[in-house]
C-alpha positions as CSV (number, residue, x, y, z in Angstrom):
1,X,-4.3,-17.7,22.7
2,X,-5.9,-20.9,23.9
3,X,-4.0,-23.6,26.8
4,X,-3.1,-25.8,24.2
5,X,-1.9,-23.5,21.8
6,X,0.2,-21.4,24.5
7,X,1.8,-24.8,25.8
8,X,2.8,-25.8,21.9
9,X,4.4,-22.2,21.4
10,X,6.4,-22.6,24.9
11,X,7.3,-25.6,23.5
12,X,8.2,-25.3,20.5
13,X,10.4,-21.7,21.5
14,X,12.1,-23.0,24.3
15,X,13.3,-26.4,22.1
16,X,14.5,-23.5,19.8
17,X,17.0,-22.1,22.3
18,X,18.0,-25.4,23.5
19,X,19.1,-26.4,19.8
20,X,20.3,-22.7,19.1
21,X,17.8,-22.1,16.4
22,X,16.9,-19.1,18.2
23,X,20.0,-17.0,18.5
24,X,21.0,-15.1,20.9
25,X,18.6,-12.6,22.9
26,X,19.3,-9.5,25.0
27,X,17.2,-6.9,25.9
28,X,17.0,-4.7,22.8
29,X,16.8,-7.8,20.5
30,X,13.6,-10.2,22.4
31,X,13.1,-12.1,25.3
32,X,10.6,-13.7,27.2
33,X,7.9,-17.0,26.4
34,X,6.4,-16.6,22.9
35,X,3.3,-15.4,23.5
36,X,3.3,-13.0,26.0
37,X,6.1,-10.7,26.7
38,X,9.3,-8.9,24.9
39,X,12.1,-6.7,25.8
40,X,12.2,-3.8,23.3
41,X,14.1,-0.5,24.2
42,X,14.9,-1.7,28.1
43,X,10.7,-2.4,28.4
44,X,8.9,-5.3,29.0
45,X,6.0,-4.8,25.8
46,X,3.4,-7.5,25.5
47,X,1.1,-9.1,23.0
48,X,-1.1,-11.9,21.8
49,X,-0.5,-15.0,19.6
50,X,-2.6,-17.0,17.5
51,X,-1.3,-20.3,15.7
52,X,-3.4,-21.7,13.1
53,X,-4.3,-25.2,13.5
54,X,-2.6,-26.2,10.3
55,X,1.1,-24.5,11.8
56,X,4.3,-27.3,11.5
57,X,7.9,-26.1,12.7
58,X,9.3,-27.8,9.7
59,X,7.2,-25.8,7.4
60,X,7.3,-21.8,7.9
61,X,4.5,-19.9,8.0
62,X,2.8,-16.4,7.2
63,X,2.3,-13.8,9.9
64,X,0.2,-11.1,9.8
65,X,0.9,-8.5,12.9
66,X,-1.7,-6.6,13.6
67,X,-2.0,-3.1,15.3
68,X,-5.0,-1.8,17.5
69,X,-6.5,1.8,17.9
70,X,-6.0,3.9,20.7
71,X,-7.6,2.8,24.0
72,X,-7.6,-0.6,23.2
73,X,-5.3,-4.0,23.8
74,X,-3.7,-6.8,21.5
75,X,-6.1,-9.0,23.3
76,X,-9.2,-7.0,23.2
77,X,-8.7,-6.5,19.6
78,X,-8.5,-10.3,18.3
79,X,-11.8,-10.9,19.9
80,X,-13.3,-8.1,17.9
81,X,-11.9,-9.1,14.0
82,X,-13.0,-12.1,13.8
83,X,-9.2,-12.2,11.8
84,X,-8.5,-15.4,13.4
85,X,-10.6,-17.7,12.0
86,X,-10.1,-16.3,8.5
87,X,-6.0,-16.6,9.4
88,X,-6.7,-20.6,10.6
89,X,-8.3,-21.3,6.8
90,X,-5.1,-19.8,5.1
91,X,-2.6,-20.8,7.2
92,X,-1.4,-17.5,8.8
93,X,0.1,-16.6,12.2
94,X,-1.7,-13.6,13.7
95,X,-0.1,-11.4,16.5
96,X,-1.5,-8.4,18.3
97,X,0.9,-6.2,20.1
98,X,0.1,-4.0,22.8
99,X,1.3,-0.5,21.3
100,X,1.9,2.4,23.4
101,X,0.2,5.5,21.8
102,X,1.8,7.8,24.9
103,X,5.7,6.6,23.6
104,X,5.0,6.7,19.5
105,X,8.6,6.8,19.2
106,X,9.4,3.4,20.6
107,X,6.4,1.5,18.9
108,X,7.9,1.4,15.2
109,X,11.1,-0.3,16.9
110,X,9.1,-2.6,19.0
111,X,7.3,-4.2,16.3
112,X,10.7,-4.6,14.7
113,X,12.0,-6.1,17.5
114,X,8.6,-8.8,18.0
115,X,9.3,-9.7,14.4
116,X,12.7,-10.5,14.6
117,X,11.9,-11.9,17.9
118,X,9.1,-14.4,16.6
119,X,11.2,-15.3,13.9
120,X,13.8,-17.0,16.1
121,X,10.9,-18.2,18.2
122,X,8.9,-19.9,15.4
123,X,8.6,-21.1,11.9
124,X,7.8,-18.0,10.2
125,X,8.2,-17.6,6.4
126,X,10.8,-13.9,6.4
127,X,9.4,-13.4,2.8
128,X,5.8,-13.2,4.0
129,X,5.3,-10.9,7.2
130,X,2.5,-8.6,6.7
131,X,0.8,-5.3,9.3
132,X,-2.3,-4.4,9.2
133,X,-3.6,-1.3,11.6
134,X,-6.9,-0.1,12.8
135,X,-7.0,3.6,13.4
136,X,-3.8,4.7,15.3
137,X,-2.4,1.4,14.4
138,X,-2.7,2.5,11.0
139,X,-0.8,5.5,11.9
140,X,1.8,3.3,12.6
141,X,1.4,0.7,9.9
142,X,2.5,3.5,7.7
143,X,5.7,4.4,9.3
144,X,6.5,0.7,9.6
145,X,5.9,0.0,5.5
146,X,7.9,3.4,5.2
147,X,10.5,2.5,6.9
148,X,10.7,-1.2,7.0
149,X,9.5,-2.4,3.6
150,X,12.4,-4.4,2.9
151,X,11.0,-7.2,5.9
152,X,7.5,-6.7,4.9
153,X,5.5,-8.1,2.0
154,X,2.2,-6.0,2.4
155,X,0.3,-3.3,4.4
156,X,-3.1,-2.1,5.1
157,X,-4.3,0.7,6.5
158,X,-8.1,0.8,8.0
159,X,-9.5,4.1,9.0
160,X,-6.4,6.1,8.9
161,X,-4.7,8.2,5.8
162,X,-1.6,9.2,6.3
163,X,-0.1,11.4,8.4
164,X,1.7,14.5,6.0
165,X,5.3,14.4,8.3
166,X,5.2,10.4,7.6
167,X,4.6,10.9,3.7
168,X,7.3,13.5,3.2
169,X,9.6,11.5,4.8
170,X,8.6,8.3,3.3
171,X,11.1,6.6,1.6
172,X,10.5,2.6,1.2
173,X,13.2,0.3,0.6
174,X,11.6,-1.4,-2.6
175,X,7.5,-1.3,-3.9
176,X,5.5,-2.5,-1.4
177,X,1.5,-3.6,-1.9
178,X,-0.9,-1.2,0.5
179,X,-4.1,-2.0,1.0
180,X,-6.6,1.1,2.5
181,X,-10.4,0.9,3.9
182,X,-12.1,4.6,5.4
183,X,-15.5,5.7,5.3
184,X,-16.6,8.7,3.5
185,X,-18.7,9.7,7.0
186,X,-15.4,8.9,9.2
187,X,-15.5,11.8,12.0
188,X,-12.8,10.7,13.9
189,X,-9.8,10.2,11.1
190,X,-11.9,12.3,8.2
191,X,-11.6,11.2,4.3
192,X,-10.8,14.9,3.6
193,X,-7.6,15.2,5.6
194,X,-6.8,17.5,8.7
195,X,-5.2,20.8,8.4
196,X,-1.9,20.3,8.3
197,X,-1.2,17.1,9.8
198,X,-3.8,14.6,7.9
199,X,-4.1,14.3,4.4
200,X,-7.1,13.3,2.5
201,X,-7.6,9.8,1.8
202,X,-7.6,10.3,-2.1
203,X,-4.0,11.9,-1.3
204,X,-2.8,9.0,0.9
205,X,-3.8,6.6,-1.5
206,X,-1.7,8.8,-4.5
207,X,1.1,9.1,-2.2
208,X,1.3,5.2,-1.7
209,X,0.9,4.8,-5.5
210,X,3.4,7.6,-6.9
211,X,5.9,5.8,-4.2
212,X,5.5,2.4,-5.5
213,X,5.6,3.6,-9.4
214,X,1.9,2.5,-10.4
215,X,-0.1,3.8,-13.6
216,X,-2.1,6.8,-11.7
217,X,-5.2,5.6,-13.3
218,X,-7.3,3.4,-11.0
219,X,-9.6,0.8,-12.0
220,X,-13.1,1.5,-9.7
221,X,-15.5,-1.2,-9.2
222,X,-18.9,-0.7,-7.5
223,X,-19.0,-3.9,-4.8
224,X,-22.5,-5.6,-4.4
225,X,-24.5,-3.8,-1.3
226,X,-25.1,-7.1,0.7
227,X,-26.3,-5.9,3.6
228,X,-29.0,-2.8,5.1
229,X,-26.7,-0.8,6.7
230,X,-26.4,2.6,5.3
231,X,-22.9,2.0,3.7
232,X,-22.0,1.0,-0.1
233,X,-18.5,-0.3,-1.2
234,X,-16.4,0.5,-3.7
235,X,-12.6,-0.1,-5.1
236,X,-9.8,1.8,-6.8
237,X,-7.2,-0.2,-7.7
238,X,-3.7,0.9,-8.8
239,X,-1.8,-1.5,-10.9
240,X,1.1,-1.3,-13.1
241,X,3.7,-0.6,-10.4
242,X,6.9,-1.6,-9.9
243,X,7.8,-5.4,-8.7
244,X,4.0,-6.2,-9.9
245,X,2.6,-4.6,-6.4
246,X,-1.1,-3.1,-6.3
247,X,-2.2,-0.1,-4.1
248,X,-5.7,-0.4,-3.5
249,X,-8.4,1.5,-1.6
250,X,-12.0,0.1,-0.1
251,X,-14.1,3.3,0.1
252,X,-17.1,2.7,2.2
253,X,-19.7,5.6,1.1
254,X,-21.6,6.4,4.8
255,X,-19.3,4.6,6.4
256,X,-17.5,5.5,9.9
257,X,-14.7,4.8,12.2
258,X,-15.0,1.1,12.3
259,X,-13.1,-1.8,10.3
260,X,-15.5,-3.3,8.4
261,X,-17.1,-6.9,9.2
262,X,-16.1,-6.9,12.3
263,X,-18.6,-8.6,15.0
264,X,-16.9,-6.8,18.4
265,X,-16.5,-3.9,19.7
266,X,-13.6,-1.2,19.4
267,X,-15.2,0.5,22.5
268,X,-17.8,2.8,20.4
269,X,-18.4,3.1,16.8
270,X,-17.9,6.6,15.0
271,X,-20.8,6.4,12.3
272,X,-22.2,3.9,10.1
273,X,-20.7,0.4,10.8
274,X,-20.7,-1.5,7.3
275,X,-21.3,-5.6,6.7
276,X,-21.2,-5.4,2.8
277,X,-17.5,-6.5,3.1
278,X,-15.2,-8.2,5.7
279,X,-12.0,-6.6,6.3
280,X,-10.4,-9.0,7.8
281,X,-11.1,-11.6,4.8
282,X,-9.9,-9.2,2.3
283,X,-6.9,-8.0,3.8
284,X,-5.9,-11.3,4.2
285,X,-6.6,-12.0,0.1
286,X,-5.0,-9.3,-0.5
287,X,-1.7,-10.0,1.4
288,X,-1.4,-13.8,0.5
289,X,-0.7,-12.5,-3.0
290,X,2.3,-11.4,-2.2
291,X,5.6,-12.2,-0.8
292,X,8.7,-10.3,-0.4
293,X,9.9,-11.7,-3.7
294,X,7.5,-11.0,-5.8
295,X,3.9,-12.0,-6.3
């Protein structure tokens, strides 16, 4: 987050508690200077913050949360999406959390806890908080729009199906719109599923549909291959659900471990690395669609 943009969020949070448009805090509900640290669980958990030029206290905004792969940092992984400047043309806030893969248990309650934290902090619009996850992120974006669907309004899911203990146990509070991007040469999360612990992605994107009520008859759609990269695009959408939601899957055929667009680094790609699409810009279409009362 730049100088400027820090000072205006420390501004702007600590007028909040000084008018008591903040609430209270303690230390399981949030603490700290917006920005940079919150108390979750009795531990101090961190992130990053990104305003969009365009953001106005009097006129709430869109957030977008979104959750890094294993090895890496909030910070690290805004400099490699190139989500921000995507965010800034739409008007979004964009946080990066620091999850903890070593304590899994304690990260679906933590982003909880940063959303109801930023909340009181800043002008954000309750109807319209989305997650997005990259790898074990996406692990955890799926346990979050399982079990916290009634304060989200969209979820995607980038090279990472779900988990089979997180989809028999999924039971969302009302239809939610999931978004999903994996290559079909992804070694590290594969498309076919894992034993017993992974399913396929075919399966994950079902599961998602059967949940949210859609027609189980997807529209595909070959996407234009834009650039020489070994990878082509394409999209199964799942409409007719209930409360007008979609469930929709980017396959990337050749593709790898690696969220598509992206100009950084995630600290080593796992296969082909694909340019015809930017994740970041159409996760972003996708969730501005939708708000938690409809689309």
């Amino acid at each position: 987050m730049s100088g400027g943009r820090r000072l205006a969020a420390i501004a702007l949070f600590t007028l909040a508690v000084l008018c008591g448009c903040a609430g209270s805090t303690g230390p399981d509900e949030g603490d700290g200077v917006v920005g940079e640290w919150v108390w979750s669980a009795g531990v101090e958990r961190h992130y990053s913050l990104h305003l969009p030029p365009s953001y106005d206290e009097s006129r709430p905004a869109p957030m977008l949360v979104a959750l890094h792969g294993g090895g890496d940092t909030g910070a690290h992984f805004e400099t490699s999406l190139d989500l921000d400047s995507i965010a800034d043309l739409a008007g979004l806030i964009t946080v990066y959390p620091d999850i903890d893969f070593a304590s899994q248990p304690n990260d679906a309650p933590f982003i909880r806890t940063l959303v109801a934290h930023l909340k009181r902090g800043l002008a954000v619009d309750a109807g319209r908080v989305y997650v997005a996850g990259f790898s074990g992120g996406a692990e955890l974006t799926h346990t979050l729009a399982c079990e916290f669907a009634d304060h989200l309004a969209g979820a995607a899911s980038v090279s990472y199906p779900m988990t089979r203990k997180v989809a028999v146990n999924c039971e969302p509070a009302r239809p939610l719109p999931v978004l999903f991007m994996h290559g079909t040469a992804d070694a590290a999360a594969p498309w076919v599923g894992h034993e017993d612990v992974l399913l396929s992605i075919p399966t994950s994107v079902r599961t998602w549909a059967k949940l949210n009520d859609c027609v189980l008859d997807p529209t595909v759609e070959w996407l234009p291959d834009r650039a020489d990269d070994s990878t082509r695009v394409w999209t199964e959408t799942y409409s007719g659900c209930a409360g007008s939601v979609e469930v929709k899957l980017y396959g990337v055929q050749g593709g790898g471990h690696s969220w598509p667009g992206a100009s950084g680094s995630f600290g080593g790609w796992s296969g082909a690395h694909s340019f015809d699409i930017s994740a970041s810009e159409e996760i972003v279409n996708f969730f501005l669609r939708y708000s938690a009362g409809g689309n």
